[in-house]
C-alpha positions in Angstrom: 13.6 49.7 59.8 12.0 53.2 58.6 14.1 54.7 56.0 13.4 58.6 55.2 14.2 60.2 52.0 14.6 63.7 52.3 14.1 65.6 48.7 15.0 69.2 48.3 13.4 71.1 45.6 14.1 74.0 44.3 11.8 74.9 40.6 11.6 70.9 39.9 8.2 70.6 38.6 9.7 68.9 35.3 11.7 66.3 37.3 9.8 65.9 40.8 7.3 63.4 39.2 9.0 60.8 37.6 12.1 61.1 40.3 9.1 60.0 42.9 7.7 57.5 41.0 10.3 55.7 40.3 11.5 56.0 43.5 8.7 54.7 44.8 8.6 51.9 42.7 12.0 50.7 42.7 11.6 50.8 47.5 8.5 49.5 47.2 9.5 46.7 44.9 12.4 45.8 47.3 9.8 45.2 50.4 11.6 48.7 52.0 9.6 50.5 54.5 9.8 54.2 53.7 8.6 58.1 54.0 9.6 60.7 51.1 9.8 63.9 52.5 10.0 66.7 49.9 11.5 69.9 51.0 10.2 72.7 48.7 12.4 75.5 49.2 11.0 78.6 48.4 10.3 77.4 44.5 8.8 80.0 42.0 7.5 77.4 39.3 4.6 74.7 40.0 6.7 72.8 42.5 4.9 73.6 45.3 1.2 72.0 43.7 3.1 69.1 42.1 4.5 67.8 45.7 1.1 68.6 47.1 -0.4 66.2 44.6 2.5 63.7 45.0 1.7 63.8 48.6 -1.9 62.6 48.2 -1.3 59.9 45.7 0.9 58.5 46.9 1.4 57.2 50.6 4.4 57.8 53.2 5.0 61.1 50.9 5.3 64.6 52.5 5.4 68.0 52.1 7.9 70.2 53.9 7.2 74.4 52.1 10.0 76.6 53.9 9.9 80.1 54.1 12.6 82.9 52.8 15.2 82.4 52.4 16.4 79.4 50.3 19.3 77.4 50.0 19.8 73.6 49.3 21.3 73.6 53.1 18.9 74.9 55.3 16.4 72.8 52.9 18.4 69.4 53.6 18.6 70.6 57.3 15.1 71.3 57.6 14.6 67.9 56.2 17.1 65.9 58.0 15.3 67.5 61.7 11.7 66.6 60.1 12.7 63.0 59.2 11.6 59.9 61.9 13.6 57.1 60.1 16.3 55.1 61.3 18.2 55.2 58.1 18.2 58.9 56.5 19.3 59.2 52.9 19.3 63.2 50.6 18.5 62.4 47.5 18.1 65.3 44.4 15.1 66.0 43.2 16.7 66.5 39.4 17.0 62.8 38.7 20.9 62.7 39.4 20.9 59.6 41.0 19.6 55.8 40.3 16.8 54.5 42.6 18.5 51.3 42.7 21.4 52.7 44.4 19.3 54.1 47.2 18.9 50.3 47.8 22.2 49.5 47.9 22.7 52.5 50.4 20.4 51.4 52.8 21.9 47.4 52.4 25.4 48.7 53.9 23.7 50.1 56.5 22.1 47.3 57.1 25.3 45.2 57.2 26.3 47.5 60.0 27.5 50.4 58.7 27.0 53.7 60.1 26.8 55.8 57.1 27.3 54.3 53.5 28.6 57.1 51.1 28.0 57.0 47.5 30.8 57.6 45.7 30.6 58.7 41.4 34.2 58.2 40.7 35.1 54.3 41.9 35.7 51.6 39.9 32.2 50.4 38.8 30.4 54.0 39.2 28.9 55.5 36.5 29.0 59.2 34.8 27.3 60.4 32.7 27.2 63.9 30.8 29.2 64.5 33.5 30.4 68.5 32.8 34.2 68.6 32.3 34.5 72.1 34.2 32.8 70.5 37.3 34.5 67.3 37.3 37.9 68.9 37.3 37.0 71.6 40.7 35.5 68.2 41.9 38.9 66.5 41.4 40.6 68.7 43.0 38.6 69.8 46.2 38.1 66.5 46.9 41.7 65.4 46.9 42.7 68.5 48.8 39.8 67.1 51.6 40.9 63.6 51.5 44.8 64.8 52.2 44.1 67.6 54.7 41.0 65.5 56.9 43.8 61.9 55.9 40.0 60.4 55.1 40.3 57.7 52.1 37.0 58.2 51.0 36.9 59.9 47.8 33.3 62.2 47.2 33.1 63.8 50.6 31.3 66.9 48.5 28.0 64.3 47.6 24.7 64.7 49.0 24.1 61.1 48.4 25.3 59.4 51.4 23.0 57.3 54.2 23.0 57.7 57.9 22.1 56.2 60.9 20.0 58.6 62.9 22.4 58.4 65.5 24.7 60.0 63.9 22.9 62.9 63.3 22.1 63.2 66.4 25.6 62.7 67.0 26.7 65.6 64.8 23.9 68.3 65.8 21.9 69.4 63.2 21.3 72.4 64.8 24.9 73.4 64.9 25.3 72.8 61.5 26.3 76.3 59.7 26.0 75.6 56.1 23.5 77.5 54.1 24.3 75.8 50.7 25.7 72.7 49.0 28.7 73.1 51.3 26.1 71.0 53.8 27.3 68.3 51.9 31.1 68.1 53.6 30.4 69.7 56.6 28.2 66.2 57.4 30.8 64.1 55.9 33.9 65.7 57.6 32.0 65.7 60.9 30.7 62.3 60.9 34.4 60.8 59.7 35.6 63.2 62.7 33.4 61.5 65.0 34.6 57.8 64.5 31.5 56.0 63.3 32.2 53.9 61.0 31.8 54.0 56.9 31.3 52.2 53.8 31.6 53.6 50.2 29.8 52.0 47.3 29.8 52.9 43.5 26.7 55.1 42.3 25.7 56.6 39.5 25.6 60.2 38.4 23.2 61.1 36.2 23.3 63.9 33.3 20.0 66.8 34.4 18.3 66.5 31.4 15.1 69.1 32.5 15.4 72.3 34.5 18.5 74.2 35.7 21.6 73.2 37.6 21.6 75.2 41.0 25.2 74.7 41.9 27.2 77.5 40.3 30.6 76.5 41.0 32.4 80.6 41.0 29.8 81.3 43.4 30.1 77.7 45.7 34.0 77.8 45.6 34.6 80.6 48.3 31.9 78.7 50.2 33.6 75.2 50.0 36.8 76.6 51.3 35.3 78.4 54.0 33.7 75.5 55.4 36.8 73.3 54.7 38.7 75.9 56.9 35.6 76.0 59.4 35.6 72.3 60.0 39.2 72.0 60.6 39.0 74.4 63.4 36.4 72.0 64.6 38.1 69.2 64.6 41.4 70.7 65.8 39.2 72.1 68.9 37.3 69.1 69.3 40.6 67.2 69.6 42.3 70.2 71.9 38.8 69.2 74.5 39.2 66.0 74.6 43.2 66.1 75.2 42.6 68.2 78.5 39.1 66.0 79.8 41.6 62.7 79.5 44.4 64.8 81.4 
């Protein structure tokens, strides 16, 4: 079973190589059969030449350069339609998350699962340099989901999640309308909205500790809301539809 990783990249020439690498090492050690796809989205520093040379020193990686303009959605989206695997897991390119966990990602799927969602704040996850600021709006958005959407699951807004490849087929990645990180719940809301069904494991979250943060959290806050808002019509049209087709 084929599992893609899709890596967006915006300025991670710092992190890219060693979050590869290890990557690599860590699937390859487990026997996993894999393709890296690295998303560079518009960067300005050496990204672009350091995921060429990843690309040809290491096999099953590729090179995905998008044009103007950027945005960690339409990168993950552009990555998401490029990707051939059965199993198709976003990871970040700044060395957030452990390898290891990708593994145990792709073992719920393989238990049967149709997505496996990493969650940072169960019993047995791990945080660290975790900024106070951002776990608090984290808190609280995600509790507002998990009541409004009645969904138990408890880090809708993570990118690190894995999914069949039906169920983005499912879903429509062409219809998605996110631009930024708010790509991250409109998948999750859509795909819990759909019925398939879900696992959540502990992962960890790892302190950035080259390069800049992208998410600025006055800027994503309006944009989180909006898509909250722009799901729920969604779903409450969805439902309306298939009310009158039973009728």
């Amino acid at each position: 079973m084929l599992t893609s990783i899709i890596v967006p990249a915006h300025n991670e020439e710092e992190n890219l190589p060693l979050m590869i690498e290890s990557l690599i090492q860590t699937l390859d050690a487990e026997g996993i059969e894999r393709e890296i796809l690295i998303i560079d989205d518009n960067s300005i520093d050496n990204t672009r030449q350091v995921a060429e040379k990843l690309s040809k020193e290491f096999d099953g990686v590729k090179v995905v350069f998008r044009s103007p303009p950027k945005g960690f959605g339409r990168a993950l989206k552009d990555g998401l339609l490029a990707a051939k695997g059965d199993i198709i897991i976003p990871v970040m390119a700044d060395r957030s998350e452990d390898p290891i966990d990708v593994v145990g990602l792709i073992k719920q799927v393989e238990a049967g699962y149709d997505i496996a969602f990493g969650s940072r704040f169960m019993k047995d996850s791990r945080l660290i340099d975790y900024p106070k600021t951002k776990l608090f709006a984290n808190r609280a958005f995600n509790t507002l989901l998990r009541i409004l959407f009645l969904i138990k699951q408890n880090d809708l807004t993570n990118a690190f999640k894995a999914y069949r490849k039906k169920v983005l087929l499912e879903i429509d990645l062409d219809s998605l309308k996110s631009n930024y990180f708010d790509i991250n719940i409109e998948l999750s809301l859509k795909s819990k909205a759909l019925g398939f069904s879900v696992s959540e494991i502990p992962v960890a979250w790892l302190g950035r500790t080259k390069g800049q943060s992208k998410l600025k959290l006055l800027e994503m806050g309006p944009v989180y809301l909006k898509r909250m808002i722009d799901v729920f019509v969604w779903r409450i049209k969805r439902t309306f539809r298939g009310s009158n087709n039973k009728s």
